[in-house]
N, C-alpha and C positions, 0 to 999 in steps of 0.2 A: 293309278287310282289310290287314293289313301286307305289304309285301314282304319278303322272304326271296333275300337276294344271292345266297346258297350254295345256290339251285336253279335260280337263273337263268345260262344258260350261253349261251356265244359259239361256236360251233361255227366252226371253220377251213372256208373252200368256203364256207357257208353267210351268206347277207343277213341280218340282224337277229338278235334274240336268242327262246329259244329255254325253256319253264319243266320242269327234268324233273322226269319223272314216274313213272320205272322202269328198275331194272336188267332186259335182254335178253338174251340170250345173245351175242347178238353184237355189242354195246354198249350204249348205252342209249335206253329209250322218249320223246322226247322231244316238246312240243308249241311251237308258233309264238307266240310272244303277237302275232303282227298280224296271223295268221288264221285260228289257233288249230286248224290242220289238225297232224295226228301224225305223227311217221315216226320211225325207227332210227336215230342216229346212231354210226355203226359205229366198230370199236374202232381205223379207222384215221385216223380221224377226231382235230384235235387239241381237246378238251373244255375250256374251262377256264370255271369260275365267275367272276360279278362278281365276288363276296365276296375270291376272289384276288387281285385287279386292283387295284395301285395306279399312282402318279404320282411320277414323280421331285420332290422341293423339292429347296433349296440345304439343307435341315438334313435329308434324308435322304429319305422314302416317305411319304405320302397317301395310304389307302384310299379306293376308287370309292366308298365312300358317304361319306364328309365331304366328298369334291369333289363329289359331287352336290347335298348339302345346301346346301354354300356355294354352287355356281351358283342353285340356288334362292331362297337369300338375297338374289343377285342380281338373277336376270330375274323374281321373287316369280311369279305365275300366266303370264309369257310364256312359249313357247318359245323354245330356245337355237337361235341362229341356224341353217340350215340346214349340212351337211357341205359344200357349194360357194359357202359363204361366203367372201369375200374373209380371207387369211391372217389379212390385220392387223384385220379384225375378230372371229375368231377369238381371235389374240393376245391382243385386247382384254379378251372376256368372262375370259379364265383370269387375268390379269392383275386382273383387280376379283375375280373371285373365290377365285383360289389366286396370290396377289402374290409368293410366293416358288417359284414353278415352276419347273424347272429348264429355261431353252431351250435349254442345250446337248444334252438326254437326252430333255425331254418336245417331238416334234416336231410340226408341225399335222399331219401324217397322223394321227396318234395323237389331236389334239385333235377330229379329221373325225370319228374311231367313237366319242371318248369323246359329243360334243354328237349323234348319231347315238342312240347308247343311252338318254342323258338324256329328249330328245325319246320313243324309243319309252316308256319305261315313265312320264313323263307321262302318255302316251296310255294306254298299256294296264294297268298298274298303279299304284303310289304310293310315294311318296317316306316313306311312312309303313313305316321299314324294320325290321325283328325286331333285334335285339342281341343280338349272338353273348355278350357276358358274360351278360347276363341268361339267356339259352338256356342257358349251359353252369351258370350256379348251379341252375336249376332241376331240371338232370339230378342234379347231385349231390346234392339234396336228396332224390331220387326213390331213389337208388340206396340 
């Protein structure tokens, strides 16, 4: 089954990532992908989709799913080092897999949730991701 970046969401407060699944009155229905329990994540809560989430380069922004892809290119069926990885092996994996990364803007805290998220949807979902152009031609086909 593919995954779908723009339902998968990082919740501010909240460990791990999170696949919604309904607007709520008082924000939205959302579930766990690591253990798939439900709850509300209220509308004070800060929501932002993978699909939003990119990466500083030196020639501008990387979307989370090309960096994803290229880390996989990289570590092919391993997972990516744990988040209390030593920096400079951190540095390393982004380095072989996004070589023009920006270290003054893209910083290893950043690198700790990006290989954090990698790791979970290895596990719980796929790197097998939907295409938002393909999505959006087939809306206007429809329309």
């Amino acid at each position: 089954m593919k995954t779908d970046l723009s339902k998968i969401l990082s919740i501010s407060g909240q460990h791990g990532l999170y696949r919604y699944l309904a607007q709520a009155r008082g924000g939205a229905i959302v579930e766990s992908l690591a253990d798939g329990k439900r709850t509300v994540a209220g509308a004070k809560n800060r929501i932002t989709t993978l699909a939003d989430i990119s990466i500083y380069t030196t020639e501008g922004e990387t979307k989370l799913r090309e960096v994803f892809l290229k880390m996989k290119e990289v570590l092919g069926d391993a997972p990516a080092p744990g988040a209390k990885a030593a920096p400079e092996e951190l540095k390393g994996l982004f380095a072989k897999a996004i070589p023009d990364y920006d270290g003054d803007r893209f910083y290893v805290s950043h690198m700790k949730k990006v290989v954090e998220w990698y790791n979970e949807i290895r596990e719980k979902a796929s790197f097998d991701f939907t295409d938002p152009e393909e999505e959006e031609a087939g809306e206007e086909k429809a329309e």
